[in-house]
Every structure is written in structure tokens, then in C-alpha cells.
C-alpha positions in Angstrom: 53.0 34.4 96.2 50.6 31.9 94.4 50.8 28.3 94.6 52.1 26.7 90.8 52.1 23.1 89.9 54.2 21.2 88.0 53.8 17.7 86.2 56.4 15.3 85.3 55.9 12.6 83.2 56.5 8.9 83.6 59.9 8.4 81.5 60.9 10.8 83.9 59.0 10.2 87.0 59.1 6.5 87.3 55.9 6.2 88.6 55.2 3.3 90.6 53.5 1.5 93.3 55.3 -1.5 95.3 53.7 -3.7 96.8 53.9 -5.0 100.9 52.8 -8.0 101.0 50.2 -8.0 104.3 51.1 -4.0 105.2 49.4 -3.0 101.7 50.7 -0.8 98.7 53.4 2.3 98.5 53.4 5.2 96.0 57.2 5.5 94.8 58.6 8.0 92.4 60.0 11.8 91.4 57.6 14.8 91.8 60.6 16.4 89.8 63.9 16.8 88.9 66.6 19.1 89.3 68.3 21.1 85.7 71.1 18.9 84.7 73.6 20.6 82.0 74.5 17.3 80.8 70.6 16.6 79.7 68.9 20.2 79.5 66.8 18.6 77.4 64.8 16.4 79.7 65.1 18.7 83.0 64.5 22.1 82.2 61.2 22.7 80.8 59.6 25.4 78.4 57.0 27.6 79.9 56.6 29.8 76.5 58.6 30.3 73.7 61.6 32.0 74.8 61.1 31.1 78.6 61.9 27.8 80.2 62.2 27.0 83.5 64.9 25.0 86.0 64.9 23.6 89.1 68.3 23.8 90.7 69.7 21.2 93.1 68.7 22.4 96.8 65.7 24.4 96.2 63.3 21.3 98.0 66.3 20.9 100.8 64.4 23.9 103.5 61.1 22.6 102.5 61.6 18.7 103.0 62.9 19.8 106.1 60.2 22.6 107.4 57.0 22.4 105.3 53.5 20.5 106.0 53.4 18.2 103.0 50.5 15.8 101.9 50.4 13.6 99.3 47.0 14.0 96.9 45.2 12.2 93.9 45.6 14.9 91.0 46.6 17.6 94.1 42.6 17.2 94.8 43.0 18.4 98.8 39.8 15.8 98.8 41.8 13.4 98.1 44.8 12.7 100.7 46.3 9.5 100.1 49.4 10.5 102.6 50.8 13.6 105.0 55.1 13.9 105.9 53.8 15.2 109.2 52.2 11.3 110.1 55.1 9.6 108.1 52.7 8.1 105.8 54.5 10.4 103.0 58.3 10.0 103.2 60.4 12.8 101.1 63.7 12.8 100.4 66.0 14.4 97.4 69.0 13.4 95.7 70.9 14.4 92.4 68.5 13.7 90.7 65.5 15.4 92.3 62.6 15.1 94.5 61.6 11.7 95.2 58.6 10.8 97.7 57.3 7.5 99.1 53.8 7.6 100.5 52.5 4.4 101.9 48.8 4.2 100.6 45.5 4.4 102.8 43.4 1.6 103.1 40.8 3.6 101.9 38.5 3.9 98.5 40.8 6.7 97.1 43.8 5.0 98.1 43.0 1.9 96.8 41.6 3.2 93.0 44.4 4.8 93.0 47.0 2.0 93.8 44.8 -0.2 91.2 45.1 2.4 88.3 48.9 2.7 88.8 49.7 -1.1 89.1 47.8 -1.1 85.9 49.6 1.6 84.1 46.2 3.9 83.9 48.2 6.8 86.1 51.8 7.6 85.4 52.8 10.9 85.3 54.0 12.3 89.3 53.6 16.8 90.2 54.5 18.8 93.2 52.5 22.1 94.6 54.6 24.7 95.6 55.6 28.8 96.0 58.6 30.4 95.1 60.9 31.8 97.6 63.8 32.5 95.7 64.6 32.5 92.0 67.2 33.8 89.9 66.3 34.9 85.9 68.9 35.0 83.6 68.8 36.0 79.4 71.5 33.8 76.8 70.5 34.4 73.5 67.4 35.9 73.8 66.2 33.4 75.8 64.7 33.4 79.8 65.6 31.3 82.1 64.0 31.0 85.7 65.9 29.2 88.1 64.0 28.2 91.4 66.6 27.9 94.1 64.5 27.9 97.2 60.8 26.6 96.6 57.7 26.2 99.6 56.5 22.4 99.0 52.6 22.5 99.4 52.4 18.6 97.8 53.1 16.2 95.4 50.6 14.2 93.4 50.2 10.9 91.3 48.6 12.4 88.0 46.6 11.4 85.3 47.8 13.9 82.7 52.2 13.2 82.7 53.1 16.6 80.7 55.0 19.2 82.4 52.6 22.0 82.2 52.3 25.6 84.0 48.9 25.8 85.4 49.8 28.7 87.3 51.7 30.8 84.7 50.5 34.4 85.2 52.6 34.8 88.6 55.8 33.6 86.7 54.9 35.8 83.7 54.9 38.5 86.2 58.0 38.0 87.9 59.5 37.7 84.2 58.1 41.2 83.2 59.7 42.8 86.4 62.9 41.0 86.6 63.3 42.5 82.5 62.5 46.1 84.0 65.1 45.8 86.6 67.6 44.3 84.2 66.5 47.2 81.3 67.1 49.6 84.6 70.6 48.3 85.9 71.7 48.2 81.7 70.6 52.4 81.6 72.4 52.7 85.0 75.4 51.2 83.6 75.5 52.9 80.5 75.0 56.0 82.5 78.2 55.6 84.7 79.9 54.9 81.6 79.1 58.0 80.1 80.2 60.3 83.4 83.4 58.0 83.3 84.3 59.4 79.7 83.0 63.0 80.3 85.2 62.8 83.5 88.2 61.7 81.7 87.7 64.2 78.7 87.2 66.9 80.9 90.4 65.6 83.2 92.6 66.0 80.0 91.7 69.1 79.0 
């Protein structure tokens, strides 16, 4: 498995720092949102041309629960502006999506990057993660890949808010397998069809 990122932008995310008066600055917004039939438009997202990709409602619910999770600056592991583990990084998920809250260091990083979001400079809001569990599905000629159960590595105030695949070979992969095994299941199908027919012909003879 190989860790993929994600990037959602601001319209979406809702980026945003809030302030705390004497106790400093908090991060605030969705690293991502689940597919949403009403609004396919804005939550599932196209990987290629006749592949897009959605995250269904549960798939963070293990990892929110289970996995390590730090908050980074543009998921730069040199940058750590909050950890879940230290409850400096609050998740949490609702029907929406993923939303996190990290309360930010009183540190150089932490406070650039608290100054370039008050400002408006950074917008856009990503998650690291693996795929545990994922379910492909064809309508129309068109792939769909459905993360149901995900491993939550980070999420990230960005600078770049466009979902983007940085990581697409291990999905283009899983595409090119879960096509075999469909083309496979199809033949075997059509197969037991066949000896169905034969048996009948050969049963009324």
C-alpha cells in the first residue's frame, strides 16, 4: 500500500483559523468530504478521464479512532503544527466529511502559517492516507473508486486548494486489476451460461 494525498479546496474546505484570545490561534476546517448523490459534482472527484473517485461516509470512522495523526504545513513531516495523540489536533467526522481542529504551536512554523491563513494566502485543506478497503464499480463506461475504509497518516493546510492525485500510479493499478477480475467473473458467467443451455438441450433430447 502507498500513501496518496488528496487536496480540497477552500469553497469546499472552509479553511480557517479562529482566534483564542490569550491561548493563541486554532486551524479549523474539512481535509475532505464524503460522495453526496445530491451534489456529485462537488464531492466526487475525477482522477482521469473516465475515472473519478469517492469517498464514502465511514471510511475515516476506524482511523479517527485507531491511527497516529499529525497535523503538517503542506504534509512537510518537518513541519508539525499539531499531533491527535497530544490533543493538539482534534478530528472528528460528520455528514459531511472529515473535519479537524488543531490548535497551533507557538512556534515559527505555526505562527507563518496562522498569519498566511488569517490573511487568505493559504486556503485549500488535504489528508495523507492508505487504502484499506475500496469498492470499483463501471456505469456507462465510467470507473468509479469508492474508499470505504481509509489509514489516516495526516491532514494539511495547503497552498495549492485543487483536488489532485499525487500518488496516482497505486490507484491506476488497483483499476487495472479490479477490470481483470471483473473481465474474468463476466467469461465465468458467460461460461455457466453456456453449460446451462447445453445442459438443457442435451436434457430434451
Amino acid at each position: 500500500m502507498k500513501l496518496e494525498h488528496r487536496v480540497l479546496e477552500q469553497r469546499m474546505a472552509n479553511t480557517r483559523l479562529e482566534k483564542r484570545g490569550e491561548n493563541g490561534s486554532r486551524i479549523e476546517g474539512y481535509a475532505a468530504v464524503y460522495f453526496n448523490e445530491a451534489d456529485p459534482e462537488n464531492t466526487q472527484y475525477r482522477l482521469w478521464d473516465d475515472y473519478y473517485e469517492r469517498i464514502m461516509p465511514g471510511a475515516f470512522d476506524e482511523a479517527i479512532r485507531n491511527d497516529d495523526v499529525r497535523c503538517l504545513f503542506n504534509h512537510d513531516p518537518n513541519q508539525v503544527l499539531g499531533r491527535n495523540k497530544s490533543e493538539t489536533l482534534k478530528l472528528s467526522v460528520d455528514g459531511r466529511g472529515l473535519f479537524y481542529s488543531c490548535d497551533c504551536p507557538e512556534t515559527t512554523i505555526g505562527k507563518d502559517v496562522a498569519t498566511s491563513i488569517s490573511r487568505g494566502d493559504i486556503s485549500g485543506s488535504s489528508f495523507g492516507f492508505i487504502v484499506h478497503e475500496a469498492e470499483y464499480r463501471e456505469i456507462d463506461g465510467i470507473w468509479y473508486r469508492e474508499l470505504i475504509r481509509v489509514g489516516l497518516f495526516d491532514v494539511s493546510p495547503v497552498t495549492f486548494p485543487a483536488y489532485t492525485g499525487t500518488t496516482t500510479d497505486i490507484a491506476q493499478r488497483s483499476l487495472t486489476a479490479r477490470k481483470s477480475e471483473l473481465a474474468e467473473l463476466r467469461r465465468a458467467k458467460l461460461d455457466r451460461e453456456i453449460a446451462f443451455l447445453e445442459l438443457g438441450a442435451t436434457d430434451s433430447e
